[in-house]
C-alpha positions as CSV (number, residue, x, y, z in Angstrom):
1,X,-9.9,-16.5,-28.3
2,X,-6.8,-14.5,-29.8
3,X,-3.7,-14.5,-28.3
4,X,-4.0,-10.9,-27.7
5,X,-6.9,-11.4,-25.6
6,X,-5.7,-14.0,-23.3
7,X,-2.8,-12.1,-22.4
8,X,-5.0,-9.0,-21.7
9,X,-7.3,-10.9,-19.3
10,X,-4.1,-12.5,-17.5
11,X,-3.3,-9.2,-16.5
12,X,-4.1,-7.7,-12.8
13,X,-4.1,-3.9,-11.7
14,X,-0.6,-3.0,-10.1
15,X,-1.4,-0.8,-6.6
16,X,0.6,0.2,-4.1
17,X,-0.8,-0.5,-0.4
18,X,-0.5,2.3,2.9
19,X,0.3,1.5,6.0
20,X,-3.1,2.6,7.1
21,X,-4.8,-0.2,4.6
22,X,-2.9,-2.8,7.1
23,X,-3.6,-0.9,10.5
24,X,-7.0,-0.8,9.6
25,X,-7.4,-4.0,8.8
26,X,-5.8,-5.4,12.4
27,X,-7.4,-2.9,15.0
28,X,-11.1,-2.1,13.0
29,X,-13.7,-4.3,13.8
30,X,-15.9,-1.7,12.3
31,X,-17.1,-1.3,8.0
32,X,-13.7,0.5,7.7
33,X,-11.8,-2.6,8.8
34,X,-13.9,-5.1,6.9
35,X,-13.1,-2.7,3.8
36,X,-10.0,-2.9,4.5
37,X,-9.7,-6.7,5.0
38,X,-11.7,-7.0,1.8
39,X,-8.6,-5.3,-0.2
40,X,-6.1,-7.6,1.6
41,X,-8.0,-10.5,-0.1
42,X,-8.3,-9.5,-3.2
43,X,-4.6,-9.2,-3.0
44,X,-4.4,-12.3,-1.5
45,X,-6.8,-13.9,-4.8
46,X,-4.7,-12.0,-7.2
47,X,-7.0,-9.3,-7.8
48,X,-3.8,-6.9,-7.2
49,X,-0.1,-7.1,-7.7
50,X,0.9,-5.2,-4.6
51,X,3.8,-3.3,-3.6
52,X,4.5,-1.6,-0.3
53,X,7.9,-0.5,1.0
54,X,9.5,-1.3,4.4
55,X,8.3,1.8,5.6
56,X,4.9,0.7,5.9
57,X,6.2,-2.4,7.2
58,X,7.9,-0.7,10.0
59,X,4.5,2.2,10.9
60,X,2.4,-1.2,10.6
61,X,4.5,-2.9,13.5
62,X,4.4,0.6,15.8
63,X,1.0,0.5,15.3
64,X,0.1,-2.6,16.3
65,X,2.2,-3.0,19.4
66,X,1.0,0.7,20.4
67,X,-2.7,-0.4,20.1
68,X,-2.2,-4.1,21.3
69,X,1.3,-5.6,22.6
70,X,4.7,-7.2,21.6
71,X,3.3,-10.4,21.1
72,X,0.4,-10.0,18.7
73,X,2.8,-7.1,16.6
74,X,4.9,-10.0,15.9
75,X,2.0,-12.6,14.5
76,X,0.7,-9.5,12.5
77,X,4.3,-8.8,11.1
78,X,4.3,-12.5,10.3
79,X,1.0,-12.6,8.5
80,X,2.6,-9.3,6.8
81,X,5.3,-10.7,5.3
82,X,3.2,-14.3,4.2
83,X,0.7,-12.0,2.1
84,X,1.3,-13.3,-1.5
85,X,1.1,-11.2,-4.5
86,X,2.6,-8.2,-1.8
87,X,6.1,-6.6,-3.4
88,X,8.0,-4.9,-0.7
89,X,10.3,-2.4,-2.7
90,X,14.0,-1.9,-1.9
91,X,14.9,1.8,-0.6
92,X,18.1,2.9,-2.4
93,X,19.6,6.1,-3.0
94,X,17.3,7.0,-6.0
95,X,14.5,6.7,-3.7
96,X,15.7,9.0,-1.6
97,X,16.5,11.6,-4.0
98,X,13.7,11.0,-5.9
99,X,11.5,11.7,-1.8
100,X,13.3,14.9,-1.4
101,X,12.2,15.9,-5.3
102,X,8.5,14.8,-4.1
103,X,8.6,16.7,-0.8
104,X,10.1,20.0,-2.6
105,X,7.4,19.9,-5.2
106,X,4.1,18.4,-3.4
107,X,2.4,19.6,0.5
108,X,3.0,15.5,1.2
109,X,4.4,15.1,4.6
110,X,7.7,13.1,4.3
111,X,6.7,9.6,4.7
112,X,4.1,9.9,2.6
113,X,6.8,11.8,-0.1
114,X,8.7,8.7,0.5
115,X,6.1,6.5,-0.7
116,X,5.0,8.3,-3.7
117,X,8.7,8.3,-4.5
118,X,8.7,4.5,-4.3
119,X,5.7,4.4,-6.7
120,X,7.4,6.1,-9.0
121,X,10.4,4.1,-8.9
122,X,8.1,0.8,-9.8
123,X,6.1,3.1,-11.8
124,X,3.1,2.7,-9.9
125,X,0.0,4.6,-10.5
126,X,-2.6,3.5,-8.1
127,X,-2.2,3.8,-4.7
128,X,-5.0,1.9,-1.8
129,X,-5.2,4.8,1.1
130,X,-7.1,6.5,3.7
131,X,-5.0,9.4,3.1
132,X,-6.7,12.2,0.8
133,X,-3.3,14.0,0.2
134,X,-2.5,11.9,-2.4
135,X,-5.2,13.4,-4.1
136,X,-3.2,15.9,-5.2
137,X,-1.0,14.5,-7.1
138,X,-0.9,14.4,-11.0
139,X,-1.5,11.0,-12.6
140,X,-1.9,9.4,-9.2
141,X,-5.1,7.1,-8.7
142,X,-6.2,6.8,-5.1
143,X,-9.1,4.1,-3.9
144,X,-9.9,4.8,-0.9
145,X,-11.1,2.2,1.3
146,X,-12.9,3.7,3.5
147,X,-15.4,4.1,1.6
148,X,-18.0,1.0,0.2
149,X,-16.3,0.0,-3.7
């Protein structure tokens, strides 16, 4: 095998996780949830370099404690931050501009602005979401998870 090739076969698709990938996966028992679940370990194996932002982080957390309580928010929020090969991405100032640029040019709502701006940033071009607004966006991949892969 050539060096070339090695290197090539080392290499794992970058993606960029929702929040609604990790609510999913904690509060559906259903096919939706298992898909879901299914993505987190193929992160987990290395399947994915994943990135989020604290964003998601901080929607994941609301979510849980809305649908369950304190307690169990706090063990998912600990499992979040364990997940290996999972990149959160530091908000700055350029992220910011660069969300009010997305929000001014796209229909995204603002969170979701926000993290298309933090794709960018890590120039991210696949993103692992329910949401079909991303759809709509130029030279942005979307798997969505709800549906068998």
């Amino acid at each position: 095998m050539m060096k070339g090739q090695k290197e090539q076969e080392l290499k794992f698709d970058e993606v960029y996780l929702d929040a609604n990938l990790f609510i999913y996966a904690s509060i559906d028992t259903e096919e939706i949830g298992k898909n879901a679940r299914a993505i987190i370990e193929k992160v987990k194996k290395g399947h994915y370099k994943a990135y989020t932002t604290s964003l998601t982080f901080d929607e994941f957390i609301y979510q849980i404690n809305k649908y369950n309580n304190r307690e169990t928010a706090v063990e998912a929020a600990e499992l979040f931050l364990k997940l290996e090969n999972l990149e959160i991405i530091s908000t700055n100032m350029q992220t910011i501009i660069k969300m009010i640029e997305v929000y001014k040019e796209t229909n995204l709502k603002p969170r979701d602005a926000f993290h298309l701006a933090s794709m960018k940033q890590k120039d991210i071009k696949t993103i692992i979401s329910s949401d079909p607004d991303f759809d709509k966006i130029k030279g942005i991949k979307r798997i969505d998870f709800t549906k068998k892969q």
